[in-house]
N, C-alpha and C positions, 0 to 999 in steps of 0.2 A: 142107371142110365150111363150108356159109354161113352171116355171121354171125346170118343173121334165123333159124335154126332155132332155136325157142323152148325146149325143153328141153332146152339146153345151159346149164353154169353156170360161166358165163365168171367168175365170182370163184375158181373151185377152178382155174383158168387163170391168175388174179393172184397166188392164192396160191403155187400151182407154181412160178412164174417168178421171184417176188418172193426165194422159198426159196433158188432154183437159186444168184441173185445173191448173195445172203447166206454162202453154204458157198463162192461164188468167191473173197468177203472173209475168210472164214474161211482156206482154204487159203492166201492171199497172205499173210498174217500167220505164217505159221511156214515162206514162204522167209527162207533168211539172209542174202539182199542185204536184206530191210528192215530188219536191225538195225545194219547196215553204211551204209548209206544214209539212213537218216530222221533227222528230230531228234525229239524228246517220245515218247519209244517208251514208258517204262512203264504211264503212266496211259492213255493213249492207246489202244495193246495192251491193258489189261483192259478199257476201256468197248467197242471193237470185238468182240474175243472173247466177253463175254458177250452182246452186241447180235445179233450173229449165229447166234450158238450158240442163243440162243432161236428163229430164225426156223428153222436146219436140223430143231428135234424137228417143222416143220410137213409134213415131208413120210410119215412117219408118221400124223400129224393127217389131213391129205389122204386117206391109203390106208385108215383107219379110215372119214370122211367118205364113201366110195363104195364098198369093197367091204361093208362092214358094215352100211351102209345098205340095200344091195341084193344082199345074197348071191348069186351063182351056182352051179350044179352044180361040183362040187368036182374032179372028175376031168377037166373039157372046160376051166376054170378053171386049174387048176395047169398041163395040159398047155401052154396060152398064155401065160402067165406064166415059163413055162421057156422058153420057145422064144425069146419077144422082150424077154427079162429075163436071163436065165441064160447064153444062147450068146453075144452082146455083151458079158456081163462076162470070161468063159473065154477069148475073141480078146483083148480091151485086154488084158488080164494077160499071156495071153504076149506080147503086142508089148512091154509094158513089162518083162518079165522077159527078151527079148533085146536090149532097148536096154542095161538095164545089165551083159549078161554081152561086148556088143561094147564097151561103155563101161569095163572092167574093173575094176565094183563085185561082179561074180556069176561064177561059174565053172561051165562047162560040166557036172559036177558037180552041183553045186546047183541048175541050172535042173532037170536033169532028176528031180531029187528033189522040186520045188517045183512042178514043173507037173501033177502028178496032187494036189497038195493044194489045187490049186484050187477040187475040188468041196466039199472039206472046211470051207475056211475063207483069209478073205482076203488071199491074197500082194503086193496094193497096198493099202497102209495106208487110203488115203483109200476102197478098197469096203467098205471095214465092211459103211456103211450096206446095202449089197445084201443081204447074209449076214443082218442079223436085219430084212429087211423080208421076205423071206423065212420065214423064223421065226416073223413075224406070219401070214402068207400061210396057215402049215401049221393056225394054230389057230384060222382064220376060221369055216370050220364050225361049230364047237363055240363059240365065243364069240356069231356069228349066231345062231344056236339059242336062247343064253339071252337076247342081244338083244333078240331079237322077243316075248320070252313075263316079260320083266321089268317093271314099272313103271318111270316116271319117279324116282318117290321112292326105289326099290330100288336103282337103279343111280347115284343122289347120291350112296347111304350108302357104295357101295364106290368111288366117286370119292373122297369126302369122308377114308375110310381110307386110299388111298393120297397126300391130300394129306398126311395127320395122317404118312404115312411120311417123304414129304418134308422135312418140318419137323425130323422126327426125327432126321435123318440127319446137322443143324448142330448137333447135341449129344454126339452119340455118344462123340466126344472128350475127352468129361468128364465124364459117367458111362456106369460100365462096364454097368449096368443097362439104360442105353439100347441101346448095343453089341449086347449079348446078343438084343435084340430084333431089329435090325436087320440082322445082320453074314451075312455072305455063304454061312457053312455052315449054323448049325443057327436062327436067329433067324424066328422066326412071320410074320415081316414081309416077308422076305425076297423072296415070289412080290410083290410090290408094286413092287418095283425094275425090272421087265420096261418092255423100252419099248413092249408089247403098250398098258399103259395110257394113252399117247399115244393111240394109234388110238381108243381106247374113247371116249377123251376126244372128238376129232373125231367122230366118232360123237352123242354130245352134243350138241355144240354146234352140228351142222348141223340135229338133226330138232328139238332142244328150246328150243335159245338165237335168236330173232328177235325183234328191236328192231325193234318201227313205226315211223315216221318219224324213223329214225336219224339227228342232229343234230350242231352245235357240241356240247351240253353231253353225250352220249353218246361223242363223240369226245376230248371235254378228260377224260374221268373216266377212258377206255382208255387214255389216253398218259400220264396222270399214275401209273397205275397200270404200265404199263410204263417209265417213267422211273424208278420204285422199282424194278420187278426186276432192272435194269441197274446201278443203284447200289448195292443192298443187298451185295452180296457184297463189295464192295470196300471195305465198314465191316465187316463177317463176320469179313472175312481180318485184320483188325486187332485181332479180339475173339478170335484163335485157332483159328478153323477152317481146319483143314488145307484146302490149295491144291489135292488131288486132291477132294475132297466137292464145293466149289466148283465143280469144272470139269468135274465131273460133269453128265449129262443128267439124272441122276436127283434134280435136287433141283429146289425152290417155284420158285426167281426163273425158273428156266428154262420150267418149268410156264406161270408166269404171262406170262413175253413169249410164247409160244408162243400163249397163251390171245384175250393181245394183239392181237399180229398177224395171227387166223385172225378174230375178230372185226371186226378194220375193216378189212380188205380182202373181207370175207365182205357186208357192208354197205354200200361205196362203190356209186356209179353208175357204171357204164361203158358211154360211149358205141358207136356201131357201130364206128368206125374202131379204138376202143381195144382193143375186143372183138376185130377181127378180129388184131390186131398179140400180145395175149395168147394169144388162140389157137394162131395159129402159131407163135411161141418155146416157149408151153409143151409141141407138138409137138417139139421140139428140145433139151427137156432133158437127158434121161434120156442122148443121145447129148454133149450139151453134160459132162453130171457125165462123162462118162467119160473123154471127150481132155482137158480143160480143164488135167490137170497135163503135159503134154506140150505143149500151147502154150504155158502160163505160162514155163516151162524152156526151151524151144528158138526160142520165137519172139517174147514179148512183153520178158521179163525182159532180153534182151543190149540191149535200147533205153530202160530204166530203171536198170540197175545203179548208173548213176554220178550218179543225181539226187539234188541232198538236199533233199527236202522233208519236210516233217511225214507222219507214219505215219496221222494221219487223213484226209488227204487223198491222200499216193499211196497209197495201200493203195486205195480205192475207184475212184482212177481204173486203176488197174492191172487190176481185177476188172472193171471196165466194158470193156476194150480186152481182157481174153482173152473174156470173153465173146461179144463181136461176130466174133472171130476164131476161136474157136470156135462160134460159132454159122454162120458161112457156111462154113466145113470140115464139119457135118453135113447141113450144107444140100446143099451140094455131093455127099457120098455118099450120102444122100437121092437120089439121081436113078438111082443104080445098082441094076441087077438085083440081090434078095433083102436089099436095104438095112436092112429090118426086124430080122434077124440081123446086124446090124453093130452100128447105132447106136440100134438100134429105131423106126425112122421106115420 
C-alpha cells in the first residue's frame, strides 16, 4: 500500500507497532534469565512492568478506534476475523504445545486433551489477549449501534463511571463496602471491569479527542501525566494495595498510560519514509505477537543468558533483537502461499 494514500492513518500504525514493542518488553521481563542475569531488578521490574503494561491495553484502544468507529456487516466481519485471527492462533498453539510435549514439559495425553480447548480458551499464556479481543469482536454490533445513536456527553458519563470503577478498585481492601460494589460475583460494578471499555475508550478518543496544534506544552502535560501513572502504583503498593489490583488491566494508572500513549503517538508528525517503515512492521505484528516467545527462547536468549546488565536496559535491548528477528521470520513466511492463515499477512 503506498504511503501517499491519504486515508490511511499511519498514527494507528505507530500505535500498533509502538504496543507490539512494549508486550515484547513485557514478556522479556518474566523470562528467568533476567532475574539470574540483571542487576537492579526490583524497582526496575516495576517501573517496566507498569510502563508496558499500559501501552499493551492500546491494542484494544486500537480495535475499538476502527472497528467501532466504522462498524461492518457482522457476519462477512467475523467470518474474516476468524479466518486471519483464529486459524494463526490454533497452528502457533499446537506448535507450541508439541514443542513442550518433545521437550518433556507435556505428555502425549494432555496434548491431546488440550488441543480441542483451543477453541475454548487459551492454552499459551501469553494468547489471552486473542480470546477477549475476540470477546470484544462478539459485542461490536450492539455496542456500534448505541455508539452511533449516543451523545458525546452520554458516553463521558459511562466513561466517567467506569473511571470512578477504577479508582474503586485501590480501596476495596479496606472497606468491605467497597468490595460489595466492586467484586467479581454479585457487585453493580462489576460489567465495568470488561476490557470491552478500553475499546470504547479508543473509540473516544479518536472521533472526540483532537488537539490543534499539538505542541511542547500539550506534550509536557501527557508525559507528566503518564510519569504519574507509572509511579503511582509503586507508592499504592506501600499504602497496602494488594499486588494483584495493581497488576491488574483493570485499574486508573493503566487507563491513564494507555490514554497517554494513544494520545501522543495519535498527534505526532510522521513523515513519508516513517510512515512507510510504520506501515509495514505494523503489517507484521499480529504474526510478530505470535512467534516472538519461540524466538525469545530458542534463538535470542542462549546469546544473553550470561550477561549482567541492569534489567532496564537489557530487558529493552533483548525486546529490540527478538523483535527484528522476529519480524524477518514473518517476513519471510510472508512470501508463502496462504501466508494470511499462518501469520496473518
Amino acid at each position: 500500500m503506498p504511503v501517499s494514500e491519504k486515508d490511511r492513518l499511519y498514527w494507528i500504525d505507530a500505535i500498533r507497532s509502538f504496543a507490539c514493542l512494549c508486550v515484547l518488553v513485557m514478556h522479556s521481563l518474566v523470562d528467568p534469565h533476567v532475574f539470574k542475569a540483571c542487576t537492579g531488578v526490583m524497582a526496575n521490574h516495576a517501573y517496566l512492568f507498569i510502563a508496558t503494561g499500559g501501552a499493551s491495553v492500546l491494542f484494544f484502544m486500537i480495535s475499538g478506534a476502527l472497528v467501532l468507529y466504522r462498524p461492518k456487516p457482522a457476519l462477512p466481519f467475523f467470518k474474516r476475523r476468524l479466518l486471519r485471527i483464529g486459524v494463526p492462533v490454533v497452528i502457533w498453539s499446537v506448535v507450541q504445545l508439541l514443542i513442550k510435549v518433545f521437550s518433556g514439559e507435556l505428555g502425549w495425553s494432555e496434548f491431546w486433551w488440550r488441543v480441542p480447548q483451543i477453541a475454548l480458551s487459551a492454552q499459551v499464556g501469553q494468547y489471552w489477549f486473542i480470546y477477549v479481543l475476540f470477546g470484544i469482536y462478539l459485542m461490536t454490533p450492539v455496542v456500534a449501534w448505541w455508539l452511533e445513536r449516543c451523545s458525546r456527553r452520554e458516553l463521558e458519563l459511562y466513561l466517567g463511571i467506569w473511571g470512578v470503577m477504577l479508582v474503586l478498585r485501590y480501596f476495596a481492601h479496606v472497606f468491605p463496602a467497597v468490595d460489595v460494589m466492586v467484586n467479581t460475583e454479585s457487585g453493580y460494578l462489576y460489567h465495568f471491569f470488561s476490557y470491552l471499555w478500553f475499546a470504547i475508550l479508543g473509540y473516544y478518543l479518536r472521533r472526540y479527542v483532537n488537539i490543534p496544534n499539538f505542541g511542547l506544552k500539550h506534550l509536557a502535560v501527557l508525559l507528566v501525566t503518564l510519569a504519574v501513572a507509572i509511579t503511582a502504583p509503586l507508592w499504592l503498593r506501600r499504602l497496602g494495595v494488594p499486588y494483584p489490583v495493581l497488576a491488574s488491566r483493570a485499574t486508573l494508572h493503566f487507563a491513564l498510560a494507555g490514554t497517554c500513549y494513544f494520545l501522543i503517538l495519535k498527534h505526532l508528525h510522521y513523515g513519508p519514509r516513517m510512515c512507510r517503515w510504520l506501515y509495514i512492521f505494523a503489517q507484521h505484528t499480529f504474526g510478530i505477537y505470535l512467534i516472538h516467545i519461540l524466538v525469545r527462547k530458542f534463538v535470542v536468549w542462549p546469546f544473553f543468558r550470561d550477561c549482567v546488565i541492569n534489567v532496564a536496559v537489557m530487558v529493552p535491548v533483548v525486546a529490540v533483537v527478538v523483535a527484528a528477528v522476529s519480524f524477518l521470520v514473518v517476513h519471510l513466511i510472508s512470501k508463502l502461499p496462504g501466508s494470511k492463515y499462518i501469520v496473518g499477512v
